[in-house]
C-alpha positions as CSV (number, residue, x, y, z in Angstrom):
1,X,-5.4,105.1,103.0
2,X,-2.9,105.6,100.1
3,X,-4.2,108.3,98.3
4,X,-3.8,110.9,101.2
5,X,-0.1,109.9,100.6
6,X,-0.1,110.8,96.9
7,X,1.4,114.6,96.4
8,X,2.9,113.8,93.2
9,X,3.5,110.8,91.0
10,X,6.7,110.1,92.9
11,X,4.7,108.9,95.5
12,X,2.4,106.5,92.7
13,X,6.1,104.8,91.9
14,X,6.3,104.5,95.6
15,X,3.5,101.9,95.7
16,X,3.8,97.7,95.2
17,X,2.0,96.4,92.3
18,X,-0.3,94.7,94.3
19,X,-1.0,98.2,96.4
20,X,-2.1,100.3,93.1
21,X,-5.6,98.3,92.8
22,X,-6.2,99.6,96.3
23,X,-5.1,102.9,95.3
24,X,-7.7,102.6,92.7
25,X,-9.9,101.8,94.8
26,X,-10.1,104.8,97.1
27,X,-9.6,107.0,94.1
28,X,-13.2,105.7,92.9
29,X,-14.4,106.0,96.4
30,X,-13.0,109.7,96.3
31,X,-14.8,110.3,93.0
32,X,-18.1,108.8,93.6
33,X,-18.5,111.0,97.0
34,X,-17.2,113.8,95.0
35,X,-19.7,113.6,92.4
36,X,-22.3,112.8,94.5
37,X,-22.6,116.2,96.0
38,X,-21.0,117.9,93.2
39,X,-21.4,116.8,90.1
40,X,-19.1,116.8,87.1
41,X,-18.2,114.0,84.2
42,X,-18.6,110.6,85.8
43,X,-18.3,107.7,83.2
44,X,-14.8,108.5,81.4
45,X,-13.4,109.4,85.0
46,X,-14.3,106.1,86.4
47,X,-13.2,104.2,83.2
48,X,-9.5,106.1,83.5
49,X,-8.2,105.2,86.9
50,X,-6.1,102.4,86.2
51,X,-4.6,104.0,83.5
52,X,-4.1,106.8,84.7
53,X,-2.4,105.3,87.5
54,X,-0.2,103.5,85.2
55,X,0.9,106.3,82.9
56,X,2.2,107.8,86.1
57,X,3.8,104.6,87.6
58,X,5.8,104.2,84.4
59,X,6.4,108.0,82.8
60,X,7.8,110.6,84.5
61,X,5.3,113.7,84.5
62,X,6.2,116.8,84.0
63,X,9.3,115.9,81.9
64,X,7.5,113.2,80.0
65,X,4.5,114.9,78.8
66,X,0.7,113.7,78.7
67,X,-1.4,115.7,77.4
68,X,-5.4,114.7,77.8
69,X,-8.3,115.5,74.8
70,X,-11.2,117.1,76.1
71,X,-10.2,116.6,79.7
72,X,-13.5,114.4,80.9
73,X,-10.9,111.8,82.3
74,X,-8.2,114.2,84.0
75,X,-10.3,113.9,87.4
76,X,-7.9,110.5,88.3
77,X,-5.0,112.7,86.8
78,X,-5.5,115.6,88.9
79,X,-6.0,113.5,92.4
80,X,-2.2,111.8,91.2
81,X,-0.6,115.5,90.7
82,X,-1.0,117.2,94.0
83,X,-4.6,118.3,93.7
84,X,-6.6,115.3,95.9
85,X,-7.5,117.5,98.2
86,X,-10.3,118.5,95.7
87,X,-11.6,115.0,95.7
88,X,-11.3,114.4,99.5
89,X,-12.8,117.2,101.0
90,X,-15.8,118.8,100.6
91,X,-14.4,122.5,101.4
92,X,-11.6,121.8,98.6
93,X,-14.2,120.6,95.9
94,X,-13.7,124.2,93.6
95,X,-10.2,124.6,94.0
96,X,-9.9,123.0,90.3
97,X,-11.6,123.0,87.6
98,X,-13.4,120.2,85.4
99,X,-10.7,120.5,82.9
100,X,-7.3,120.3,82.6
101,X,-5.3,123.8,83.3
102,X,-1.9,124.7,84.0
103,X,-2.1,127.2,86.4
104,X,-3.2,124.4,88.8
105,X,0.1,122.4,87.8
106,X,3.1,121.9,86.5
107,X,1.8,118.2,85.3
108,X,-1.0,120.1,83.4
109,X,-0.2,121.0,79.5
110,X,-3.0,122.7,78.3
111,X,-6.3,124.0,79.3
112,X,-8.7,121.6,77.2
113,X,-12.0,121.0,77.0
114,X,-13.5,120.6,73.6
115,X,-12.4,117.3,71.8
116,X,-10.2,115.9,69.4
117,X,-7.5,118.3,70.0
118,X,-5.0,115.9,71.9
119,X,-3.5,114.0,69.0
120,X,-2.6,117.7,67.2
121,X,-1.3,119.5,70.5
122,X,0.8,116.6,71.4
123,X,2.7,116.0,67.9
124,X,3.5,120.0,68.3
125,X,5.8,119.0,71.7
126,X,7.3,116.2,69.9
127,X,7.9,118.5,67.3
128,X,9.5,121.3,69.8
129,X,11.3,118.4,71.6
130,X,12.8,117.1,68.0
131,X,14.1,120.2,67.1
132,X,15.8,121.3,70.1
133,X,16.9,117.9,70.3
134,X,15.7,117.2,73.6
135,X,14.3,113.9,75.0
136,X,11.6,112.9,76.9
137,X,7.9,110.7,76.0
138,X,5.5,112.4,74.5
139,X,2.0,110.8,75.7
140,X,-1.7,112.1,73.7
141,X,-4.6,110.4,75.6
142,X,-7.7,110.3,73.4
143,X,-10.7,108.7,73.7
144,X,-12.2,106.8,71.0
145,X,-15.3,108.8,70.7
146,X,-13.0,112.0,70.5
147,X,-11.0,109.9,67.2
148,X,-14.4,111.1,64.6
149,X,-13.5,114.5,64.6
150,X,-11.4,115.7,62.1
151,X,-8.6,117.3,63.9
152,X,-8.3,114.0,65.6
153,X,-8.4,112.4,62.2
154,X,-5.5,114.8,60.6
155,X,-3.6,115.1,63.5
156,X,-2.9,110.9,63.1
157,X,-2.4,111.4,59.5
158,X,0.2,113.6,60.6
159,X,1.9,111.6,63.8
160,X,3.4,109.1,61.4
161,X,5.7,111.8,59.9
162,X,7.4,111.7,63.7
163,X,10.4,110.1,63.5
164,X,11.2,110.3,67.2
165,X,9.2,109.2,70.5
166,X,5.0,109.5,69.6
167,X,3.0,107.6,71.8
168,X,-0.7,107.8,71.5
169,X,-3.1,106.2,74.3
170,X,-6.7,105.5,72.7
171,X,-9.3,105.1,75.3
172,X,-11.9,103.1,74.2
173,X,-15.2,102.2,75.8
174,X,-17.1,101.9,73.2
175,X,-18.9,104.9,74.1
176,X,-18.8,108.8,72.7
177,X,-21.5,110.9,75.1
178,X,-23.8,108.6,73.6
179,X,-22.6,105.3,71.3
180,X,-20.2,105.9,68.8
181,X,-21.3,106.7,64.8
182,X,-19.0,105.7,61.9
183,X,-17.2,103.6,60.3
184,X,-14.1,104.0,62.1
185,X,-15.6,102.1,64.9
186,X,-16.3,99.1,62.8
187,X,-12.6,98.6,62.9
188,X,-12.4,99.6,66.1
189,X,-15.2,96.8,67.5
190,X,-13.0,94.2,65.0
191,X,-9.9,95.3,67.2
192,X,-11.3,94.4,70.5
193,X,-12.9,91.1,69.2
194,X,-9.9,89.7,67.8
195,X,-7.8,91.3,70.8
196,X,-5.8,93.3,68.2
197,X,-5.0,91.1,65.7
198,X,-6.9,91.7,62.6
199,X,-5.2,92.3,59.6
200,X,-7.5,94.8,59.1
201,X,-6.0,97.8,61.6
202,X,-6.7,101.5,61.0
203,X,-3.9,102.7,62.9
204,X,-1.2,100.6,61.5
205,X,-2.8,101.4,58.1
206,X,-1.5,105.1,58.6
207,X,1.6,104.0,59.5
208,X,1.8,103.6,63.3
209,X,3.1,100.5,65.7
210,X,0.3,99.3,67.8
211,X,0.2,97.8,70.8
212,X,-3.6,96.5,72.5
213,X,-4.8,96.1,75.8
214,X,-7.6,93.9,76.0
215,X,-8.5,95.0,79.5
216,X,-7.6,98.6,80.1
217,X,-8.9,98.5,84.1
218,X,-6.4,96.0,84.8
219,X,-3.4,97.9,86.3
220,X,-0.1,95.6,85.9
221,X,-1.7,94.6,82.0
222,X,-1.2,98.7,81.1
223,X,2.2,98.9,83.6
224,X,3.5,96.1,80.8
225,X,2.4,97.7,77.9
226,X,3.5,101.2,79.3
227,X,7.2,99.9,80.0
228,X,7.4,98.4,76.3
229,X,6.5,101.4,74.3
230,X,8.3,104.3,76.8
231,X,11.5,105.7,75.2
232,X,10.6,104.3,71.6
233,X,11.9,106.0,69.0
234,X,8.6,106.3,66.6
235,X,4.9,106.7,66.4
236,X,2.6,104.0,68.4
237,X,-0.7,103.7,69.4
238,X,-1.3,101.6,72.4
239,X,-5.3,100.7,72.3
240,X,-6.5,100.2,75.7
241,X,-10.3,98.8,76.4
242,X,-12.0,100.2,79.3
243,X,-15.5,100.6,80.9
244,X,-17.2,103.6,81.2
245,X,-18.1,103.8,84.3
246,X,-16.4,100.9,86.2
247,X,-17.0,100.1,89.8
248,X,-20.6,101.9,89.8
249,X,-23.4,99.6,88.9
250,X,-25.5,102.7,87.8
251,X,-23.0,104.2,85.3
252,X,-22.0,101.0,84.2
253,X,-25.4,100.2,83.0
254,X,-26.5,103.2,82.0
255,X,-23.6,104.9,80.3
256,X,-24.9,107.8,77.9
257,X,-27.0,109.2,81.2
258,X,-23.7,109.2,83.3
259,X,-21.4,110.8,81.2
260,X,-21.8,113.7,83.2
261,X,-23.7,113.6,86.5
262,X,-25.8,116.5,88.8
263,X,-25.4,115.9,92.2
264,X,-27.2,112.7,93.0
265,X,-28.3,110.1,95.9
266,X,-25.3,106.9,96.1
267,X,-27.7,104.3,96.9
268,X,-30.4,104.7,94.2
269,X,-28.4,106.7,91.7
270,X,-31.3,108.9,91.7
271,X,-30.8,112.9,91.3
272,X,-30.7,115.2,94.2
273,X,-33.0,117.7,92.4
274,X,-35.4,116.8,89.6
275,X,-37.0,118.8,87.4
276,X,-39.2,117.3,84.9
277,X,-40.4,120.6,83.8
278,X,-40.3,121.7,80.0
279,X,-37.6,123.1,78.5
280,X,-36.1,124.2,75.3
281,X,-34.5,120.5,74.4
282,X,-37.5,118.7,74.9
283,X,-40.4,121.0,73.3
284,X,-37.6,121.0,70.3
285,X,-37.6,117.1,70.5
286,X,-41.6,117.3,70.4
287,X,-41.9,119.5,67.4
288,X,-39.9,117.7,65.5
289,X,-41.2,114.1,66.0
290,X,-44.1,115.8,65.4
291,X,-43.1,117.4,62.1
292,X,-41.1,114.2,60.9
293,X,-44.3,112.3,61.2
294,X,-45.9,114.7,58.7
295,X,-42.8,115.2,56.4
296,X,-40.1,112.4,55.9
297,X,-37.7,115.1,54.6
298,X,-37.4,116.7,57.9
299,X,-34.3,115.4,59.7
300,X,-32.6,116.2,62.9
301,X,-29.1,116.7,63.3
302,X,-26.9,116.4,66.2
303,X,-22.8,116.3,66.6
304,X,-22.6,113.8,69.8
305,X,-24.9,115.1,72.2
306,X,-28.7,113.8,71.2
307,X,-29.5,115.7,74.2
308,X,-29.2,118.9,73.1
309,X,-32.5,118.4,70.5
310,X,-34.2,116.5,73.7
311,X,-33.4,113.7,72.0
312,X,-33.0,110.5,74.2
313,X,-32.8,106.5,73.2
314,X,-36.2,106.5,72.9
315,X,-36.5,109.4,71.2
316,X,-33.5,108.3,68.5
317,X,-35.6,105.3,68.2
318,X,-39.1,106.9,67.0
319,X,-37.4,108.9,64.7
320,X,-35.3,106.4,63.3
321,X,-33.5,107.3,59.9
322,X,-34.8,111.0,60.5
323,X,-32.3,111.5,63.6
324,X,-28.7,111.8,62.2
325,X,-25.8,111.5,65.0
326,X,-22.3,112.5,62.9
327,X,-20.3,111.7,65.9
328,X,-17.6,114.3,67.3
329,X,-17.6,116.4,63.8
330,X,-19.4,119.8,64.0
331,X,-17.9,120.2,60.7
332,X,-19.0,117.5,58.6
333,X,-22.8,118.2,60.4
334,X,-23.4,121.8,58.8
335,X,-21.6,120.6,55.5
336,X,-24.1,117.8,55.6
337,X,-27.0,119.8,56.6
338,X,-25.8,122.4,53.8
339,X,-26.2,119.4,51.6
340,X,-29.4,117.6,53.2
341,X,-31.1,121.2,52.1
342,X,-29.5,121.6,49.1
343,X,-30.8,118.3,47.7
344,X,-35.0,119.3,49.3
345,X,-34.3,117.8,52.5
346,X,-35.1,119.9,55.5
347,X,-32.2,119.6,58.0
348,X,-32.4,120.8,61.8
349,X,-28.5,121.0,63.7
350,X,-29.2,121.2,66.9
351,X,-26.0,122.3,68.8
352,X,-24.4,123.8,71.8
353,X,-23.3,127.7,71.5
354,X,-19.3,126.9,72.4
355,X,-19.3,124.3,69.8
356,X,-20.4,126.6,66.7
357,X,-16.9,128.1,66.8
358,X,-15.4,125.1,65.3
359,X,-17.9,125.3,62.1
360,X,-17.4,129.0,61.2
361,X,-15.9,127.7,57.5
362,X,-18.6,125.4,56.9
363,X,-21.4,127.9,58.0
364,X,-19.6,130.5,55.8
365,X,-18.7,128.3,52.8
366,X,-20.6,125.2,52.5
367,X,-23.9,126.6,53.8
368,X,-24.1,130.3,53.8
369,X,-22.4,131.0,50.0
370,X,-24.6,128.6,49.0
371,X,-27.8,130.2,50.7
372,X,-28.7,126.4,51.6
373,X,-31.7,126.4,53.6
374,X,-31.1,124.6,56.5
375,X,-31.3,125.2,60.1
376,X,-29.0,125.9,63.3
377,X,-30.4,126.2,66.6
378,X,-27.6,126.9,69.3
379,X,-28.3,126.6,73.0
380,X,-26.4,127.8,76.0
381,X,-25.1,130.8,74.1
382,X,-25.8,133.1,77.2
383,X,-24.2,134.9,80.1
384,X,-26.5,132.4,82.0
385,X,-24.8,129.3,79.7
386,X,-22.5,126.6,80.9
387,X,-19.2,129.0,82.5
388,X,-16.2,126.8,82.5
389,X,-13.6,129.0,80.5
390,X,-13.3,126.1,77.3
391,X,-17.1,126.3,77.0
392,X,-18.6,129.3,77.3
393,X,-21.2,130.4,74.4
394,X,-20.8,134.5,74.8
395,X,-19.1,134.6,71.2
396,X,-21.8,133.6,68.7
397,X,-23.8,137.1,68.1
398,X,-20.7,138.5,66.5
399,X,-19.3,135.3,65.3
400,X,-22.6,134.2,63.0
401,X,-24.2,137.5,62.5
402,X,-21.5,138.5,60.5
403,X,-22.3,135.9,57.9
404,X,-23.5,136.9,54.6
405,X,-27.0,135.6,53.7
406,X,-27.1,134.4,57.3
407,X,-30.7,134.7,59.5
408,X,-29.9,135.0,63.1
409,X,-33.0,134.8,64.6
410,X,-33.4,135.4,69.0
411,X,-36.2,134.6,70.7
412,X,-37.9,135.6,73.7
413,X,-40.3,133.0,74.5
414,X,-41.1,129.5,73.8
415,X,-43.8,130.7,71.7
416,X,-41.4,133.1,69.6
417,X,-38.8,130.3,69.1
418,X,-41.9,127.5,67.4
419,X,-43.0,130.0,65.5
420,X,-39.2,130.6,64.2
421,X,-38.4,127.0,64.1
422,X,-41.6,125.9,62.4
423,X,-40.6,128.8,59.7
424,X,-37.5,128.3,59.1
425,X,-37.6,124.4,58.3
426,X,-40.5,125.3,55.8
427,X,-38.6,128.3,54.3
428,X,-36.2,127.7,51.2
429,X,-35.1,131.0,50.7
430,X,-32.2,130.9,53.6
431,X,-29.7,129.5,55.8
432,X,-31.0,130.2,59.4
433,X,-30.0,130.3,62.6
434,X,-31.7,130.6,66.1
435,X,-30.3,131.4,69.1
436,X,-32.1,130.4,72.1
437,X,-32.1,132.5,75.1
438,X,-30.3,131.4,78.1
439,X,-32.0,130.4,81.8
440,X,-35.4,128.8,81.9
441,X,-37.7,128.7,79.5
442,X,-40.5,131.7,79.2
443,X,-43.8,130.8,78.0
444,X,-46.2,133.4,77.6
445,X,-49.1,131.6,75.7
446,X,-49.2,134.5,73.0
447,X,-50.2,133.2,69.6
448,X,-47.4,134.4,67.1
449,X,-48.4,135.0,64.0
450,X,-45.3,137.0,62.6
451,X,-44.4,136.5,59.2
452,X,-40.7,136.0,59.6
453,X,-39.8,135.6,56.0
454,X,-40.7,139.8,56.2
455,X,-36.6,140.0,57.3
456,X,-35.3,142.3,59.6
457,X,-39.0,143.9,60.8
458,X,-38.5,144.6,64.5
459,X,-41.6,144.9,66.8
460,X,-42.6,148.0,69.0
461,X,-44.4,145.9,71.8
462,X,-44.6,149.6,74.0
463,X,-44.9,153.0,72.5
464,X,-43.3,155.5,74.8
465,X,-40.8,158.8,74.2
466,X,-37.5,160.1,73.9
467,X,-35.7,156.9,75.3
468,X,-36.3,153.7,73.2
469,X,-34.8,150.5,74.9
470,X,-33.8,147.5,72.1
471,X,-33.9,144.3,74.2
472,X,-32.4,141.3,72.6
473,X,-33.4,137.4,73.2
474,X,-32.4,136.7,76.3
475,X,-31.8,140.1,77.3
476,X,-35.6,141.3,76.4
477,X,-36.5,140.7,79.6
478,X,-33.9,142.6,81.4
479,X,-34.6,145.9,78.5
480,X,-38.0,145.7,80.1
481,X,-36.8,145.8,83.7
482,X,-34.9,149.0,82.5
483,X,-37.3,150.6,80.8
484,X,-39.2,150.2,84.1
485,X,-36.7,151.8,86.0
486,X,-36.2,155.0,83.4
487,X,-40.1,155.6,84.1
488,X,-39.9,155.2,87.6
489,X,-36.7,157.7,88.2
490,X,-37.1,160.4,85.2
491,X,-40.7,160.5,84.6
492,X,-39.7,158.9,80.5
493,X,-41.8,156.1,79.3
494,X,-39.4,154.5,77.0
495,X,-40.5,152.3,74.2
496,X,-39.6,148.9,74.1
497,X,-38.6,147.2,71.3
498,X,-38.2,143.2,70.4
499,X,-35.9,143.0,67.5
500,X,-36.1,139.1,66.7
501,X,-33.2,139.4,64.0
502,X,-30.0,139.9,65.0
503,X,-28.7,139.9,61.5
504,X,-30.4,142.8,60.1
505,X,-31.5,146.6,60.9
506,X,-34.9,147.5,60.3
507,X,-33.5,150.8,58.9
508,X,-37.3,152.3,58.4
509,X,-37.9,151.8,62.5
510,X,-34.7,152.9,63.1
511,X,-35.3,155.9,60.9
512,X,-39.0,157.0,62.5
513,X,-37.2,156.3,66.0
514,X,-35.1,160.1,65.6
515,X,-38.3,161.8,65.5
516,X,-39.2,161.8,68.9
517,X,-36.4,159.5,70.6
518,X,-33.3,161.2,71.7
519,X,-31.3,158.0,73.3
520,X,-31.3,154.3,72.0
521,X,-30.0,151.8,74.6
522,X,-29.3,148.1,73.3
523,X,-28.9,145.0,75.7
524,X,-27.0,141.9,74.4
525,X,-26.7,138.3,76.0
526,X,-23.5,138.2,74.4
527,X,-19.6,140.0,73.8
528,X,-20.3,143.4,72.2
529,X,-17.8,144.3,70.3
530,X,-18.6,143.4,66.9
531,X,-22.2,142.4,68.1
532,X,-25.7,143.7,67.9
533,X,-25.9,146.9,69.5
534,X,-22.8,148.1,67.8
535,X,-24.8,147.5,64.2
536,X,-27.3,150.2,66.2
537,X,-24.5,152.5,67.1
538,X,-23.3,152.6,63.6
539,X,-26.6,153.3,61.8
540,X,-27.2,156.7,64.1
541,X,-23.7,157.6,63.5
542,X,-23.6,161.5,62.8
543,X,-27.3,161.8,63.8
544,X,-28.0,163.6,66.8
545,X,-29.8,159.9,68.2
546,X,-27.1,159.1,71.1
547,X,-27.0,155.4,71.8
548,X,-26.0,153.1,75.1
549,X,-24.4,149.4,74.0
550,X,-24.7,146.9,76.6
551,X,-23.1,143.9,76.8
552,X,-20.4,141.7,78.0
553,X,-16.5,142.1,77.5
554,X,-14.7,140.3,75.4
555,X,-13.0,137.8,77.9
556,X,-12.1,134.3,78.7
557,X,-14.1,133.7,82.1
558,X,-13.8,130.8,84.1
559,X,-16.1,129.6,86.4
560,X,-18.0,132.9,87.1
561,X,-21.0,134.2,89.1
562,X,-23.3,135.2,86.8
563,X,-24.5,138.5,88.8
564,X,-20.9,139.3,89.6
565,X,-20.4,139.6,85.7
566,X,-23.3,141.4,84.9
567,X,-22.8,143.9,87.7
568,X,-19.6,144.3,86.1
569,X,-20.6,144.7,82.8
570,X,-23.7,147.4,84.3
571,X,-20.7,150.5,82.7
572,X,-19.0,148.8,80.2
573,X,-21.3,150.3,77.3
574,X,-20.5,152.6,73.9
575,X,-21.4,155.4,76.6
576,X,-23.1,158.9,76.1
577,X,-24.4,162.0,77.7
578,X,-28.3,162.3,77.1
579,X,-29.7,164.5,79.7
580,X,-32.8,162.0,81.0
């Protein structure tokens, strides 16, 4: 077996030509049993081996430098840099992460995982390199579904201002998560079919040499192109074609559902553990088919994952011109939402919590200046939320609820968030905002009947004394559990209190709270600092009502246990004396 040879690329060089489409070979073996019992991004990994294989037969990692957007196609990278042992054995599965990160390697540049940022990070070390007059090949590997967003976009507006070595790989299978949006990829599709030589060439158009690869799973075809662009002395683009998902039948047929994988059986392809019950994607998807079949100005949103809104093929189908996919461009999708509303359209941007973070202009300028009434609904923006340390979704309560004319609206319940949803897209009097709670979905079956428009009007849902206990979203639950507990240990029935807005006090509440409440305690599913409870703390100041902020720390975590981190987080609180 050659791979249990490979501790570095040194050993890749090592290998005859015809020995590296064995070494392929074992690396997808290693990959599928991996991700069989593991999970993690499947398609672009099996779609990268051969290149991968031939970037490190022909460069010389670490000095020459290849730095990967959005890491779903390091996995082939990693097993070549000294870290197959994660891909071999079972016991060795979490010693790395899904992304890339150099405090596993030297051979690592970056830790990456949102896209488009490959282009950008890799002109600034050709830059550095320049101006130290260094040498060494600079290598940005980007897919093509990662070339739509805009940083992609400037960053190759830029690369042509390089006047030393540039060389940028684009990885295209025709694919984003699900198929590509735009009219880049008309140009691209005109590339493949007249094996790069239409006149017509969008790279070359901004000033770059190009080089194409008809078939970018054949090892000695990269090799050949590899050897002719190292050591050049400007900007290229060498346009490789690969399939998503080559060498399992599954995958290959199936790409959008095997961009990223749960553990899963090898033979059928079929998931280890199913579970077809509801959640918040699909009853989303159900309202609003539902609601685009009564009103053809409702329109759903989504930035390159339909699956976020529930929306599958079929889905994308019924709804037809009512189901907007912008591609890899978070940006342009609340500018264009901004402007759906602005215009009477009623626009819904579905979109994951760690991904709002790159729209914080356009939410602040194009939509929320403008008090366009469009809608944001973020998932995964919980402690219980996707953990790896480039997508976690704890900074979004102080990010958006800092906003001017902003309606952050949480949740509790599936009930709570249709009732929000079905407001907020009939509403034209703001932007809004809803943030879903994290872990399964709560149904209760209560009828909600709340006027949300009434803003900032908080909800006493138990009367008690002295203690009152302000539970947020996803953290409602776990204010109830510790109102419980008060009662059990002190004798103090605490009142509980939903909130619903996280953008607004309801100051009168508040006020009538001092009367016969001595302590306010806030729970968060979010960082505190600069978050809800803090807006609490600040509104009973110089009163004699003490208050207890919990939340999580403002950290980058990787890969954490959940109930470690909240047992850690059980004393990090704006903490006071109050005698219960």
């Amino acid at each position: 077996m050659y791979l249990e040879t490979i501790n570095s690329p040194a050993d890749v060089k090592k290998l005859s030509m015809e020995q590296l489409p064995v070494l392929a070979e074992e690396m997808r073996q290693a990959l599928l049993l991996r991700a069989s019992r593991h999970g993690g991004h499947f398609g672009p990994n099996f779609g990268m081996v051969e290149a991968t294989i031939a970037l490190h037969y022909v460069f010389d990692s670490p000095k020459d430098k290849i730095i990967f957007d959005v890491s779903h196609q390091s996995y082939p990278h990693k097993m070549l840099t000294g870290r197959k042992d994660a891909y071999l054995y079972p016991e060795h599965y979490d010693d790395v992460s899904g992304y890339s990160n150099p405090d596993e390697s030297e051979h690592d540049f970056f830790t990456v995982g949102h896209t488009s940022t490959s282009v950008s990070l890799a002109c600034g070390m050709a830059k550095a390199r320049d101006l130290k007059g260094e040498c060494g090949n600079v290598i940005a590997v980007i897919g093509d579904g990662s070339l739509s967003g805009g940083e992609a976009l400037e960053a190759l507006d830029f690369a042509a201002e390089l006047h030393g070595n540039f060389i940028i790989v684009v990885n295209d299978n025709d694919m984003s998560i699900a198929e590509n949006h735009g009219g880049l990829y008309q140009n691209l599709k005109l590339l493949r079919e007249t094996k790069g030589q239409a006149a017509c060439n969008f790279f070359r158009a901004l000033g770059l040499d190009y080089v194409f690869v008809g078939d970018g799973n054949d090892t000695s075809e990269l090799i050949g192109a590899f050897r002719r662009v190292k050591d050049s002395l400007h900007p290229v683009v060498v346009h490789i074609c690969t399939l998503k998902g080559k060498g399992y039948a599954p995958a290959e047929q199936h790409k959008e559902e095997w961009h990223y994988c749960a553990p899963f059986d090898i033979e059928t392809g079929k998931p280890l553990y199913e579970d077809d019950s509801e959640d918040y994607s699909s009853v989303t998807a159900d309202y609003l088919l539902k609601k685009m079949k009564q009103d053809k100005s409702v329109v759903a949103i989504t930035s390159a994952t339909p699956a976020v809104l529930g929306f599958t093929a079929d889905k994308r189908a019924e709804a037809g011109a009512q189901f907007v996919d912008v591609g890899i461009a978070e940006e342009n999708a609340v500018a264009l939402a901004s402007g759906i509303a602005a215009n009477g359209g009623k626009p819904v941007y579905g979109v994951y919590s760690t991904f709002v973070q790159r729209t914080f202009d356009q939410i602040s300028q194009d939509l929320c200046i403008n008090n366009s009434p469009a809608t944001i609904v973020t998932f995964s923006g919980s402690v219980y939320g996707m953990n790896d340390v480039t997508h976690l979704g704890l900074q979004d309560i102080p990010m958006l609820s800092n906003i001017p004319n902003l309606v952050y609206l949480a949740p509790t319940t599936k009930e709570e968030y249709l009732a929000m949803l079905d407001w907020s897209v009939e509403q034209m009097d703001h932007p809004v905002a809803i943030k879903l709670p994290g872990g399964p979905m709560i149904s209760d079956g209560r009828t909600v009947t709340k006027d949300f428009g009434q803003l900032n009007r908080y909800e006493v849902t138990q009367q008690g004394s002295r203690v009152a206990v302000i539970g947020l979203g996803g953290f409602y639950g776990l204010g109830q559990r510790a109102a419980n507990l008060i009662a059990e240990r002190t004798g103090v029935q605490p009142t509980i209190i939903n909130p619903y807005y996280i953008t607004g006090l309801d100051e009168a509440l508040l006020e009538e709270l001092k009367h016969e409440h001595e302590v306010v305690i806030t729970l968060e599913d979010g960082i505190l600092d600069g978050g809800f409870g803090e807006k609490i703390a600040r509104f009973y100041g110089a009163s004699a009502v003490k208050t207890l902020n919990y939340g999580l720390k403002k950290e980058f975590l990787d890969r954490y246990d959940v109930d470690e981190v909240l047992r850690e987080n059980q004393n990090r609180s704006s903490y006071c004396r109050c005698g219960i």
